[in-house]
C-alpha positions as CSV (number, residue, x, y, z in Angstrom):
1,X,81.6,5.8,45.8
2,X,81.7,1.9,45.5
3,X,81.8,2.4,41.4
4,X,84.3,5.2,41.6
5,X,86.2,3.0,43.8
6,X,86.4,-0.3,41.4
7,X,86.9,2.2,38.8
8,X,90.1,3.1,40.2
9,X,91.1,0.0,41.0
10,X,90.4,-1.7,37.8
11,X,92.8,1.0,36.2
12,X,95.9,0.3,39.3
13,X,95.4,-3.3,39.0
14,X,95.6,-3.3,35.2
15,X,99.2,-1.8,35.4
16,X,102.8,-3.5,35.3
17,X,103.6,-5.1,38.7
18,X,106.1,-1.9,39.0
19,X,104.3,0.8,38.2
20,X,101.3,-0.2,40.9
21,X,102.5,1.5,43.7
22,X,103.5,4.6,42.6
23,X,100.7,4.9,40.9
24,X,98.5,4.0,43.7
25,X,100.3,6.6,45.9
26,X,99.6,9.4,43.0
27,X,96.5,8.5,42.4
28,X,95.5,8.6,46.4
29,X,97.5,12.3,46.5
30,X,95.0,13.8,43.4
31,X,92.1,12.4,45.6
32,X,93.5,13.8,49.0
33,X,90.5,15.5,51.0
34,X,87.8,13.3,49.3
35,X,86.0,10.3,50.4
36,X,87.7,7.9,47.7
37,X,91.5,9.1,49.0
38,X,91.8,6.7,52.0
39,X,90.1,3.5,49.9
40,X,92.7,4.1,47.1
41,X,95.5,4.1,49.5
42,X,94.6,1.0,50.9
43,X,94.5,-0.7,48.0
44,X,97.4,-3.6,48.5
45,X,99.9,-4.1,45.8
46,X,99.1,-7.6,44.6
47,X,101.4,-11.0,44.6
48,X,103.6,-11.4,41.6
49,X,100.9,-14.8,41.1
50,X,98.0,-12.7,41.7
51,X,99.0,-10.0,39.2
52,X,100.2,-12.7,37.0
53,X,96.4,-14.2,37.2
54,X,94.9,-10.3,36.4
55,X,96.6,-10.0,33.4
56,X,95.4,-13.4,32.2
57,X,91.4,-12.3,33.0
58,X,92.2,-8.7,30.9
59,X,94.3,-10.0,27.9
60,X,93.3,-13.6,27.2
61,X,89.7,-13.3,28.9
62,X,88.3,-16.2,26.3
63,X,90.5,-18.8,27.9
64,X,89.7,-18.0,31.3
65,X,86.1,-18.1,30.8
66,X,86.4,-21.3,29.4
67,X,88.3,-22.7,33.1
68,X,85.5,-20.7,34.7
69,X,82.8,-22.5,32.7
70,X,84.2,-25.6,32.8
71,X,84.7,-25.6,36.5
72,X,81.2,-24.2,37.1
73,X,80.1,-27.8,34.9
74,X,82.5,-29.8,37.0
75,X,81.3,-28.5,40.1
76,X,77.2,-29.5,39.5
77,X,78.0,-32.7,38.5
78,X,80.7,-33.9,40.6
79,X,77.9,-34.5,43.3
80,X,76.5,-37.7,41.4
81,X,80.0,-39.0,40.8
82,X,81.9,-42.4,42.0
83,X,85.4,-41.6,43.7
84,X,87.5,-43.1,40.0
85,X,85.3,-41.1,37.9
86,X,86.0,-38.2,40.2
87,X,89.6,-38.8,39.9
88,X,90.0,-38.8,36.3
89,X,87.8,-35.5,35.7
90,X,90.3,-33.9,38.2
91,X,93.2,-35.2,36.1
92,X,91.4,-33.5,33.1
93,X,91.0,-30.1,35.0
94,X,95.1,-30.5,35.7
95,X,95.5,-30.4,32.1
96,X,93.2,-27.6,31.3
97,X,94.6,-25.6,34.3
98,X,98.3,-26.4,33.0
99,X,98.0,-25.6,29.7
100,X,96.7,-22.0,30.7
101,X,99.5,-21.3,33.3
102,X,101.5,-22.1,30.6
103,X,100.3,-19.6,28.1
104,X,99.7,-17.4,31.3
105,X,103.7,-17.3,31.9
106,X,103.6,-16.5,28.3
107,X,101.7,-13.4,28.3
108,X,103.8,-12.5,31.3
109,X,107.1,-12.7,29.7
110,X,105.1,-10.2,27.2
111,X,104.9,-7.6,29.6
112,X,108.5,-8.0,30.6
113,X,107.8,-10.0,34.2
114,X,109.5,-13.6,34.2
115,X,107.6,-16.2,36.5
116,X,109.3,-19.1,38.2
117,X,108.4,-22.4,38.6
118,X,107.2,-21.8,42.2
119,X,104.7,-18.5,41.1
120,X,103.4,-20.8,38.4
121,X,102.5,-23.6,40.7
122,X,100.4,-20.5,43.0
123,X,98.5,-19.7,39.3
124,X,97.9,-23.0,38.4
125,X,96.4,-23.4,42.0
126,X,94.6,-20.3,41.8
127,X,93.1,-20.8,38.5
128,X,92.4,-24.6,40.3
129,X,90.6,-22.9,42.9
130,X,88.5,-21.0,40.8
131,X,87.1,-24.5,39.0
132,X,86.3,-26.0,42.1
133,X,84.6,-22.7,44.4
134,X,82.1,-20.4,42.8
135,X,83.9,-17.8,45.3
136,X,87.3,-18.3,44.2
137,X,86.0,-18.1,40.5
138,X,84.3,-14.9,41.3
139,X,87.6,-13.3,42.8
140,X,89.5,-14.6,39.7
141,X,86.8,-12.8,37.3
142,X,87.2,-9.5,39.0
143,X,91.0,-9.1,38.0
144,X,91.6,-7.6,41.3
145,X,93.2,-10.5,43.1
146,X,96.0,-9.8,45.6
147,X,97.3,-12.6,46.6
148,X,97.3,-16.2,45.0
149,X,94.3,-18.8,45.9
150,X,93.6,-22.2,46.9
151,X,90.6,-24.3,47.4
152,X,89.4,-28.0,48.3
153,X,85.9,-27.5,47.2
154,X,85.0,-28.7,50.6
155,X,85.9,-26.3,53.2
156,X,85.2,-22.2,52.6
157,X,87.6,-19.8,51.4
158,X,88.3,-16.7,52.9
159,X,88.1,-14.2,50.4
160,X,88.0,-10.7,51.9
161,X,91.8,-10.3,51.8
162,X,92.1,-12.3,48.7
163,X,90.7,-9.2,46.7
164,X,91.3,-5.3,46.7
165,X,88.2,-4.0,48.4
166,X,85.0,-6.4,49.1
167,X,82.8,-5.2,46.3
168,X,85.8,-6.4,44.0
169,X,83.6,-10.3,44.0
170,X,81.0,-8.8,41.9
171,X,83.0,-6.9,39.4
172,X,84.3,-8.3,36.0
173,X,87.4,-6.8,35.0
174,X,87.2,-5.5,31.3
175,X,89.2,-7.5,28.4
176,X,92.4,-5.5,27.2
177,X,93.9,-6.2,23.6
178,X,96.7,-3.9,23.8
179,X,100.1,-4.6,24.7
180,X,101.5,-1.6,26.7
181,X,104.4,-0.3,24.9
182,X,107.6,-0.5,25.8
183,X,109.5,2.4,27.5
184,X,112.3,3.6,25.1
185,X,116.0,3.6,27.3
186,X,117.4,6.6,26.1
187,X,121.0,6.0,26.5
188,X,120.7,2.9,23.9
189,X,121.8,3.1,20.7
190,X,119.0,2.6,18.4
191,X,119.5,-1.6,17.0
192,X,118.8,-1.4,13.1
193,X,117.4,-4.7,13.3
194,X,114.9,-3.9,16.0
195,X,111.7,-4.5,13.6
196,X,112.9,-7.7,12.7
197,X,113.8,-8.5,16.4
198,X,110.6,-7.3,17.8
199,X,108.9,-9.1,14.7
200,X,110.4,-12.4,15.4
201,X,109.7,-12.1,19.2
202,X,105.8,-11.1,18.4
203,X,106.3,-14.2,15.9
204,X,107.6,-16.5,18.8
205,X,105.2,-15.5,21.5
206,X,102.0,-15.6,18.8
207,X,103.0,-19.7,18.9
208,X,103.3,-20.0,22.1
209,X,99.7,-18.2,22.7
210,X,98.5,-20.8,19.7
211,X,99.9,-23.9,21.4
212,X,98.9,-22.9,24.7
213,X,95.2,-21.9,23.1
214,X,95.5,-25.6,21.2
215,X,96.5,-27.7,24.5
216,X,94.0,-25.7,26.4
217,X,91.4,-26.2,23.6
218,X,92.3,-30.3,23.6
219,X,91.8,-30.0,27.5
220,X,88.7,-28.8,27.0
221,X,87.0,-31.0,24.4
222,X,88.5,-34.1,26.4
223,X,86.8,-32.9,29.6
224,X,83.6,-32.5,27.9
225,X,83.8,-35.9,26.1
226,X,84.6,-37.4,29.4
227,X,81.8,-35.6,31.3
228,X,79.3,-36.9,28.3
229,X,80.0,-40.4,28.7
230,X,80.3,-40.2,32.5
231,X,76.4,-38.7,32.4
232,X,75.9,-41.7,29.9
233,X,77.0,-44.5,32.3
234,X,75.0,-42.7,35.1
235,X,71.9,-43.3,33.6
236,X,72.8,-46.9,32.9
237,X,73.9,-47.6,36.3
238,X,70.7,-45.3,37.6
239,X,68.6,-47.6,35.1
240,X,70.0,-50.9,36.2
241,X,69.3,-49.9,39.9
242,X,66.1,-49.6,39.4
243,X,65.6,-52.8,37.8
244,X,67.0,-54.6,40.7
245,X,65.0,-52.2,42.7
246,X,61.4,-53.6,40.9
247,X,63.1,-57.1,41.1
248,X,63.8,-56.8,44.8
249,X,59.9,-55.6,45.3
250,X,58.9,-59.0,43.6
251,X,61.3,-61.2,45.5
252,X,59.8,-59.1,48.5
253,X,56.6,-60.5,47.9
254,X,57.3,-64.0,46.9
255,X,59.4,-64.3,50.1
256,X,55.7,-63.0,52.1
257,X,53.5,-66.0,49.9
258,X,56.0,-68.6,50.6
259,X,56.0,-67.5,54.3
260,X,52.4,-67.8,54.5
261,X,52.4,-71.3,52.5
262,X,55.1,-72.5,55.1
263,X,52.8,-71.4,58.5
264,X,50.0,-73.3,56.6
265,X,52.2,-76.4,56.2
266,X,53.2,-76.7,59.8
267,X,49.8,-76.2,60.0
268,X,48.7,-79.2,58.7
269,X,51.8,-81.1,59.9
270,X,51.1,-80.4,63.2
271,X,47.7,-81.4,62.6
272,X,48.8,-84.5,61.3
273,X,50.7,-85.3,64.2
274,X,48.2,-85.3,66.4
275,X,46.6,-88.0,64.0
276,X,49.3,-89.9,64.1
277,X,49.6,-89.8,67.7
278,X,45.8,-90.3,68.8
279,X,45.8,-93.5,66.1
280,X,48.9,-94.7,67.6
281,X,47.1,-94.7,71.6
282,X,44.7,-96.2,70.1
283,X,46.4,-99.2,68.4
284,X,48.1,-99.5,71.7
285,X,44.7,-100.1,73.5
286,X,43.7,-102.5,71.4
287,X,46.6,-104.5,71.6
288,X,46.8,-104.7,75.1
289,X,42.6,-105.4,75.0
290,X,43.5,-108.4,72.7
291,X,46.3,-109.7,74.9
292,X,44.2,-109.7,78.3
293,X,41.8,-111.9,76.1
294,X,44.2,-114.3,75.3
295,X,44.1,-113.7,71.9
């Protein structure tokens, strides 16, 4: 049933933001009196962000595998990392995350859905989310989000509502290449110039996908270049500690020998006190002997 059921959803959640519901609904009908009719009815319809974010993992899969990847990278080598070189690697991840909202709005005006300002700012932190918690990354990969995500990478994120049905965080939605077509509007006059115009709009939105792919590509090599050297300095700085650690150990020891030569000075100071007074008593004595003889 669990199959069946992500089956089904992976065909609702792969539909226009419109067309979800009634479909669900249908779809729930056809199934009345089986097991799979009351899971299929509570599938929720998801956030304009979150469907937004399920189109991206379908029809431009490449680049959201590369912000999963990346993110997994980021997240098993932040733990040896200062707070500055921390910093810049998350002003890196901004960029990559920024340049595929950007071609993420793209794809959306593609299917006829415009996305403000405010929805791209939930992607963006959604497709943050997934960089910095395996979870979140998981829900993103499943293209059955519902609502939009956001993560710390310190605290735990609940995902159970996140998602269509639970099993939903170990399902990979399948890439889609196709567009879906159009629906014709029957009370339009056909536009003579409609190939053209649909030529030049396939024309504009295959440079936006390029410049997108470029900035997200230049994103990408900088984070890695940047991760390369950081890994490089950590093995100097790892190397110079323990230097100053073997240095430390020899100091450590000098410090006990000199230690030991001081106690054996006083030593012998003390001792030579004890000379100095017993010959001193002794000088006295004979002084006074000499006096009382007149000498």
């Amino acid at each position: 049933m669990g199959d069946e059921l992500l089956e089904i959803a992976d065909e609702l959640y792969a539909l226009a933001l419109a067309d979800f519901t009634p479909a669900r609904d249908a779809k729930a009908k056809e199934l009345k009196g089986t097991d799979l009719a009351a899971g299929v009815k509570a599938f929720r319809k998801p956030s304009l962000a979150a469907w937004v974010v399920n189109l991206l993992v379908r029809h431009e899969s490449e680049q959201v595998e590369q912000v999963l990847t990346v993110g997994a990278a980021l997240r098993e080598a932040q733990a040896s990392m200062s707070g500055e070189e921390l910093r810049a690697l998350t002003k890196q991840r901004r960029q990559l995350t920024a340049a595929v909202t950007t071609r993420a709005r793209a794809l959306a005006r593609e299917h006829g859905q415009k996305v403000t300002e405010a929805v791209a700012d939930q992607v963006e932190a959604t497709l943050t989310a997934s960089m910095v918690d395996e979870g979140c990354a998981a829900a993103v990969r499943s293209g059955l989000l519902v609502t939009a995500l956001s993560a710390t990478g310190v605290d735990a994120v609940e995902l159970d509502r996140a998602v269509a049905l639970p099993e939903a965080l170990g399902f990979a939605a399948p890439a889609r290449d196709e567009v879906p077509p159009a629906k014709p509007d029957l009370h339009v006059v056909p536009d003579p110039d409609q190939d053209e115009k649909a030529r030049a709009a396939a024309r504009e939105a295959l440079g936006a996908a390029e410049e997108a792919l470029a900035e997200a590509s230049e994103a990408l090599e900088a984070t890695a270049a940047e991760l390369a050297e950081l890994e490089a300095q950590s093995m100097q700085v790892q190397a110079e500690i323990d230097e100053l650690k073997r240095k430390i150990a020899e100091l450590d020891e000098t410090a006990d020998e000199v230690d030991d030569a001081i106690g054996d000075a006083e030593d012998v100071r003390d001792e030579a006190q004890e000379a100095v007074a017993e010959a001193t008593r002794e000088r006295d004595a004979a002084a006074r002997k000499l006096e009382r003889l007149g000498g």
